[in-house]
C-alpha positions as CSV (number, residue, x, y, z in Angstrom):
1,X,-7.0,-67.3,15.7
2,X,-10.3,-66.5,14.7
3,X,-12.8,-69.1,15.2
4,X,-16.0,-70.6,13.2
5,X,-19.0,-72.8,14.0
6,X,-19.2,-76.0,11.8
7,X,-22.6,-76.2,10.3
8,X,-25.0,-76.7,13.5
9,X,-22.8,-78.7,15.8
10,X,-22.2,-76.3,18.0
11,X,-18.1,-77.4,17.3
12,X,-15.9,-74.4,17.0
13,X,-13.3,-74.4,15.2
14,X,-10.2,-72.2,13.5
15,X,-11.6,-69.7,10.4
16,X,-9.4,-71.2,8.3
17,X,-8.3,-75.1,7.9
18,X,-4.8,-76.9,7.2
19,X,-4.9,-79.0,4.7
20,X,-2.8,-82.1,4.8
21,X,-2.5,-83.9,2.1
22,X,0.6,-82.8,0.3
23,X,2.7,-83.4,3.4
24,X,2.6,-87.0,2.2
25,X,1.8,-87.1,-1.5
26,X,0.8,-85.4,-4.6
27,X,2.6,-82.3,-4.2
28,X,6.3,-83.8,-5.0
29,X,9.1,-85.0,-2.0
30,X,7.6,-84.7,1.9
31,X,9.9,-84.0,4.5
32,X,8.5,-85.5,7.7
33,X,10.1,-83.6,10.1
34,X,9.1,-80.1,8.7
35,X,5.4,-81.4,8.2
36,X,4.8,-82.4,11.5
37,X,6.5,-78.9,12.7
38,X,3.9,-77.3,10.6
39,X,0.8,-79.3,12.3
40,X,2.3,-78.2,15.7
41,X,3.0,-74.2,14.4
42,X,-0.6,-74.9,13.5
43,X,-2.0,-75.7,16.8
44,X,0.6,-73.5,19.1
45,X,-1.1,-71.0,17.1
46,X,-4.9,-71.9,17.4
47,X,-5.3,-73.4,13.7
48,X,-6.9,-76.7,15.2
49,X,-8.5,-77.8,11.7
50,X,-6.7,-80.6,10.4
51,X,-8.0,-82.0,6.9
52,X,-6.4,-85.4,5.6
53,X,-7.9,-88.7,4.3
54,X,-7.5,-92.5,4.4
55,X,-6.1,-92.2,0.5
56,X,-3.1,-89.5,1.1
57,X,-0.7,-91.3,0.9
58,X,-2.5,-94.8,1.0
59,X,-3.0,-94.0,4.8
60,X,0.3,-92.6,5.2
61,X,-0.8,-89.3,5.7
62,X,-3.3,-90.4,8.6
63,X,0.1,-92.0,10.4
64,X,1.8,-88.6,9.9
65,X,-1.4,-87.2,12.0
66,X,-0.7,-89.7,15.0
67,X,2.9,-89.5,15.3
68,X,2.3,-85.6,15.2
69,X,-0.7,-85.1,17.3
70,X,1.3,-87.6,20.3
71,X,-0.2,-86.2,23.3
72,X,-1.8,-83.5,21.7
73,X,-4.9,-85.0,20.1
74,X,-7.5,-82.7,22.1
75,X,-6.3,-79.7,20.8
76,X,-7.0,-80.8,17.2
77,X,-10.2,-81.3,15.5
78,X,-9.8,-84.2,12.9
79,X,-11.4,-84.7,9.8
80,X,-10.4,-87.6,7.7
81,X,-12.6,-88.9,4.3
82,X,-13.4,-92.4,2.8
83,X,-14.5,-93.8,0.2
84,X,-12.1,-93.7,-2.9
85,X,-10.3,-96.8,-3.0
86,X,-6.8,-96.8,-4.2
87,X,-4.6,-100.2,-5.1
88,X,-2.4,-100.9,-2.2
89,X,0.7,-102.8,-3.5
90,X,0.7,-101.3,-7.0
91,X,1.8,-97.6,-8.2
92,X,-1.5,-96.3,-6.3
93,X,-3.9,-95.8,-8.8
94,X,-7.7,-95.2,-7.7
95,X,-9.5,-98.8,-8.7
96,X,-13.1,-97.5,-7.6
97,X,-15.6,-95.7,-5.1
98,X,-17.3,-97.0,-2.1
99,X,-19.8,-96.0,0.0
100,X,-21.4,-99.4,0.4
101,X,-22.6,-99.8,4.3
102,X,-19.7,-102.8,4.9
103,X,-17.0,-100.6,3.9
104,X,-18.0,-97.7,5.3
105,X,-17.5,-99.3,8.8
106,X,-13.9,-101.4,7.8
107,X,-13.0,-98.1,6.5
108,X,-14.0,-96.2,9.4
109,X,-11.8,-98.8,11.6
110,X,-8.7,-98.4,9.6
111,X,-8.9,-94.8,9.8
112,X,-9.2,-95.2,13.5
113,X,-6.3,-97.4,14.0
114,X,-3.9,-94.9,11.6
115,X,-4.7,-91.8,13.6
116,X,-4.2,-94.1,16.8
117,X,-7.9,-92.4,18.4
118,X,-11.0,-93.4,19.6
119,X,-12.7,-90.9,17.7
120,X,-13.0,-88.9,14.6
121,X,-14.3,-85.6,15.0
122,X,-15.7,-85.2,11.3
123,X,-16.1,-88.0,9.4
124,X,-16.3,-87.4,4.9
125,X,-18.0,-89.4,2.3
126,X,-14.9,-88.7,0.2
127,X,-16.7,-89.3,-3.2
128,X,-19.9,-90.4,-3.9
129,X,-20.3,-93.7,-5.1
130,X,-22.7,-94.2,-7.8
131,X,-23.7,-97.8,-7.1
132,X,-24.7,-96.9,-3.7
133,X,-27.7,-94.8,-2.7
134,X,-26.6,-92.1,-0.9
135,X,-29.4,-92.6,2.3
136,X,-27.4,-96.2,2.6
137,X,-24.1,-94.5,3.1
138,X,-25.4,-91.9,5.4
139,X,-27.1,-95.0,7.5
140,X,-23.9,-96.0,8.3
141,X,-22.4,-93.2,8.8
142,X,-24.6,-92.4,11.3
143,X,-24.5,-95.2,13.0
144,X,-21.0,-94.5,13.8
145,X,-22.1,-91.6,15.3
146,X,-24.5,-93.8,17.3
147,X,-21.2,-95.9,18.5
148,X,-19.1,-92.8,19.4
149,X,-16.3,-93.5,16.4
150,X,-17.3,-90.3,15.0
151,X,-18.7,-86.9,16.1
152,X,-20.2,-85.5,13.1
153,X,-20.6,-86.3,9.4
154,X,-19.2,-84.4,6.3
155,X,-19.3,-85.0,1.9
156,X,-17.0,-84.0,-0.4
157,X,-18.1,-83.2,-4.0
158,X,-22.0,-83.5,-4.0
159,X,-24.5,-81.8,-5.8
160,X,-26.9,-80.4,-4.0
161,X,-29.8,-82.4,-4.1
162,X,-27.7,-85.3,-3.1
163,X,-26.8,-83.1,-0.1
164,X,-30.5,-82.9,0.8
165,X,-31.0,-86.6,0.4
166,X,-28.0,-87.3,2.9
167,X,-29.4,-84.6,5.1
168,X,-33.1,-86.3,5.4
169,X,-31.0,-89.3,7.1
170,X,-28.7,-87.3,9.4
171,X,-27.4,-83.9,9.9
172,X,-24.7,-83.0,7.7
173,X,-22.4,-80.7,9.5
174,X,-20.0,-79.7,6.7
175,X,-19.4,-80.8,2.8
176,X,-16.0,-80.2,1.5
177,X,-15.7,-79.2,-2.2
178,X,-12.7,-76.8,-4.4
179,X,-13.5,-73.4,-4.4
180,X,-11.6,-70.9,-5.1
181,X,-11.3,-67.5,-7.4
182,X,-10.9,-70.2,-9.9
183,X,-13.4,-72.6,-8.8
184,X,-16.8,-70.6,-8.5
185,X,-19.4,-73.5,-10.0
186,X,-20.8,-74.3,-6.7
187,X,-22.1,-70.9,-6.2
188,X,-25.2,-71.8,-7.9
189,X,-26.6,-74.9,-6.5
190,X,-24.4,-76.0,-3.8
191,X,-23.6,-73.1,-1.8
192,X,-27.2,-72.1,-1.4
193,X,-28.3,-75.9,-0.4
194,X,-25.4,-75.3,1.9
195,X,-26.9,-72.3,3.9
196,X,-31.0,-73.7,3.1
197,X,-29.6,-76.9,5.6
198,X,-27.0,-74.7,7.8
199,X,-24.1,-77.1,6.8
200,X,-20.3,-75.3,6.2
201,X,-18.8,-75.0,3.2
202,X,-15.2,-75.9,3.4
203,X,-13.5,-75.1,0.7
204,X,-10.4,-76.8,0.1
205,X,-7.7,-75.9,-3.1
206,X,-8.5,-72.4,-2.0
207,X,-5.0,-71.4,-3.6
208,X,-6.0,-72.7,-7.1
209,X,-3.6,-75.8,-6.3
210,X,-0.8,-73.6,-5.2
211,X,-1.2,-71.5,-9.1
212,X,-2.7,-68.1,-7.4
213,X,0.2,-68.0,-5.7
214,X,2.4,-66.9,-8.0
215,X,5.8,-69.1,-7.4
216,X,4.9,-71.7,-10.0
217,X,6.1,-70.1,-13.6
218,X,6.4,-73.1,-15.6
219,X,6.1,-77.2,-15.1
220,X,10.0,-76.8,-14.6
221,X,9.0,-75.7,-10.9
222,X,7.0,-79.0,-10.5
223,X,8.5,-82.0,-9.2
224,X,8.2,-85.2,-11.8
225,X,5.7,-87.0,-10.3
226,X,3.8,-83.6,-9.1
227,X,0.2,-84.7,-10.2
228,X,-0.4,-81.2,-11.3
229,X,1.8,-81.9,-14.5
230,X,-2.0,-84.1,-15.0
231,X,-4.5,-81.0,-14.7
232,X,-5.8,-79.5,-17.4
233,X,-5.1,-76.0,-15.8
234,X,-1.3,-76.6,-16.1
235,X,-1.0,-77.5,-19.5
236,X,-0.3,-76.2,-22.6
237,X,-2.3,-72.4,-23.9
238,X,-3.8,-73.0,-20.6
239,X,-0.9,-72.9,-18.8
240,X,0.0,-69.7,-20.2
241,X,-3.7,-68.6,-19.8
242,X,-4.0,-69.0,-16.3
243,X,0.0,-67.0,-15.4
244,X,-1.5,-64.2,-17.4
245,X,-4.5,-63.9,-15.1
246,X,-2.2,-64.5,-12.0
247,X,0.2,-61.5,-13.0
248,X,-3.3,-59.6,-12.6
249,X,-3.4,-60.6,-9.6
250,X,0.4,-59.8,-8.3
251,X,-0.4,-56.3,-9.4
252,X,-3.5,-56.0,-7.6
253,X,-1.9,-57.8,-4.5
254,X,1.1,-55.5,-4.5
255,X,-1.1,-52.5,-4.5
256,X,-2.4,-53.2,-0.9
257,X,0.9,-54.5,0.2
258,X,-0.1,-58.4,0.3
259,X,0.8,-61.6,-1.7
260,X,-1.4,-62.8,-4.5
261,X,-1.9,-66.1,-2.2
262,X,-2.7,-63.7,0.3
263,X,-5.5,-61.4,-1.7
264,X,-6.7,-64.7,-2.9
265,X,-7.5,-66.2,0.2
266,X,-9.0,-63.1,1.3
267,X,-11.5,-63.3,-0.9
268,X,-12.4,-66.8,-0.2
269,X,-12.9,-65.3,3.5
270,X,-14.9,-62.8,2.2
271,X,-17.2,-65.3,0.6
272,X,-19.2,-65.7,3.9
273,X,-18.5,-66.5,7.4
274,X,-19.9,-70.2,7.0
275,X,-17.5,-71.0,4.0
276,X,-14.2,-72.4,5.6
277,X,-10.9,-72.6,3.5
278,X,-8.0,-75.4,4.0
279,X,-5.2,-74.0,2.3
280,X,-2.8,-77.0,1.8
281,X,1.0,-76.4,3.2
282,X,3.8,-78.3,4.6
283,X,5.8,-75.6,5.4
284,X,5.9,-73.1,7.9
285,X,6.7,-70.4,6.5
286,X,3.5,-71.1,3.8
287,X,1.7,-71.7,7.3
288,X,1.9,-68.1,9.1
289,X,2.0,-66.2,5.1
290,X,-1.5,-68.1,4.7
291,X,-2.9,-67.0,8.4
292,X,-2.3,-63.6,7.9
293,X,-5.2,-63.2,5.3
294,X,-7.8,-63.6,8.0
295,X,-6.8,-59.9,8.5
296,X,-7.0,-58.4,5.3
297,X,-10.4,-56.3,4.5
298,X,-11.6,-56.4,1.2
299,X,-14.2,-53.4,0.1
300,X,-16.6,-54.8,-2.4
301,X,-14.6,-52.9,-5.1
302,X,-11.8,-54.6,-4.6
303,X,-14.1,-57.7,-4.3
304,X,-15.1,-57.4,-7.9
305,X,-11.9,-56.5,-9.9
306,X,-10.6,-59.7,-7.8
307,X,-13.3,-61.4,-9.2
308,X,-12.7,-60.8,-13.0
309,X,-9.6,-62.8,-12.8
310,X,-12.0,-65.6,-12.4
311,X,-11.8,-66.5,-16.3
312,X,-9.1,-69.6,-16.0
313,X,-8.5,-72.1,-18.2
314,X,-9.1,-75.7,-18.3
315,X,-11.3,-77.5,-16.3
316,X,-10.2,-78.5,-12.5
317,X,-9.2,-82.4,-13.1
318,X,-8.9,-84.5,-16.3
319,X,-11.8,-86.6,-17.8
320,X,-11.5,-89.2,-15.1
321,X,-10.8,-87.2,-12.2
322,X,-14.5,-85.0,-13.4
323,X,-16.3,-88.0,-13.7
324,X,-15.7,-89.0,-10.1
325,X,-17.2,-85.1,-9.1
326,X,-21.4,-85.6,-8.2
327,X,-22.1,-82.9,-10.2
């Protein structure tokens, strides 16, 4: 497995990421068992970067991480994310953001005592909350860094300036956001604050949600409660929209013998060496299909008749969901 540096830490890690999160929600029905099989393919194969967050799952999908990590935590490097708050008892909706200094540290704890370790090894501002300034979060952040809870500090969804402001009150070795052949509007201010500070882009939805993949045709391949049925990418003329551009990108993916998640992938790789994708899977077989792309060579032909698929449809979440980005 190839391996990266995240942001200036001096940390390596796997060149590409596993994201977590559908192994316990989101995506339709979980099966434990082939989840936590995928987490260990993961690591008997070098892919040590494991994404999840204290609301997958309302914390579930931290639990999943102990029970499958059980005496194999040091071959993992964790990163978990806080700060969207989710009702506990009812049918889970988000109630609000946090990043107030109190909660950063009682959420910090929890997140501790789900993934049964001493230590995180990156630690996200999931979303940023508006009510808080940003240098308060980070403050507290840090000073979980200063207690050993956590190795290094990550965002997810900032704008760029709000990246600098964080990065004035401590080092900022990654911020997570989507990007993807789909998702190209942090190219312009993000990306380059990203390199100005040397902090890692990883990019997570890499996959377009599982859409540049090809296997989903209509909602009828989504589970009922699949909260993609909710994105305005999925519905309606969009819909529609977005398959056209996808059966672009089956032909051009069949004409160097890959899979449209494949070609896809590759070009997020080809982005730059200091942008890191987290594919989402909870299946093997998804696991080694996705790995595979670190070896496929794009010439920067190929780089730009990939990249005029990039017209999709829809924006990435609903009103809500946008509101919550720190654009």
């Amino acid at each position: 497995m190839k391996t990266v540096q995240l942001g200036r830490t001096g940390l390596s890690v796997s060149a590409l990421g596993l994201g977590c999160m559908g192994m316990s929600e989101f995506y339709g029905a979980g099966d434990r068992a082939e989840s936590i099989a995928t987490i260990h393919h993961a690591l008997d194969h070098g892919l040590n970067f494991l994404d999840t967050a204290d609301m997958y799952g309302r914390g579930d999908n931290e639990r999943l991480l102990q029970e499958a990590l059980s005496g194999r935590r040091h071959e993992a490097v964790i990163a978990t994310k806080f700060g969207i708050m989710r009702d506990p008892e009812g049918p889970g909706r988000v109630t609000g953001l946090s990043g107030k200094p109190e909660y950063v540290r009682h959420a910090c704890e929890a997140s501790l005592q789900r993934l049964g370790t001493d230590y995180i090894d990156l630690y996200y501002l999931h979303r940023v909350d508006p009510a808080t300034p940003i240098e308060e979060t980070v403050g507290a952040m840090a000073e979980l860094v200063q207690a050993g809870k956590v190795r290094h500090l990550g965002l997810s969804e900032v704008a760029a300036e709000t990246l600098r402001r964080a990065a004035a009150v401590h080092p900022i070795a990654a911020v997570q956001s989507e990007y993807s052949l789909w998702s190209q509007d942090i190219e312009a201010e993000v990306i380059p604050a990203c390199r100005e500070l040397g902090v890692t882009l990883v990019a997570y939805s890499p996959l377009g949600r599982g859409f540049l993949g090809g296997q989903i045709r209509s909602l009828d391949d989504l589970d009922p409660d699949d909260f993609r049925r909710g994105l305005p990418r999925f519905q309606g003329a969009n819909f529609q929209r977005n398959l056209d551009l996808v059966h672009e990108l089956e032909t051009l993916a069949a004409a160097k013998g890959v899979t449209a998640s494949q070609l896809a992938l590759a070009w997020v790789l080809h982005q730059g060496a200091d942008i890191l994708p987290i594919p989402g899977t909870k299946r093997r077989s998804y696991l080694a299909q996705n790995s595979a792309a670190l070896e496929i060579a794009l010439a920067p032909a190929e780089l730009q008749r990939i990249n005029r698929l990039a017209d999709v449809a829809g924006t990435r979440y609903a009103e809500n969901g946008m509101r919550r980005v720190n654009a």
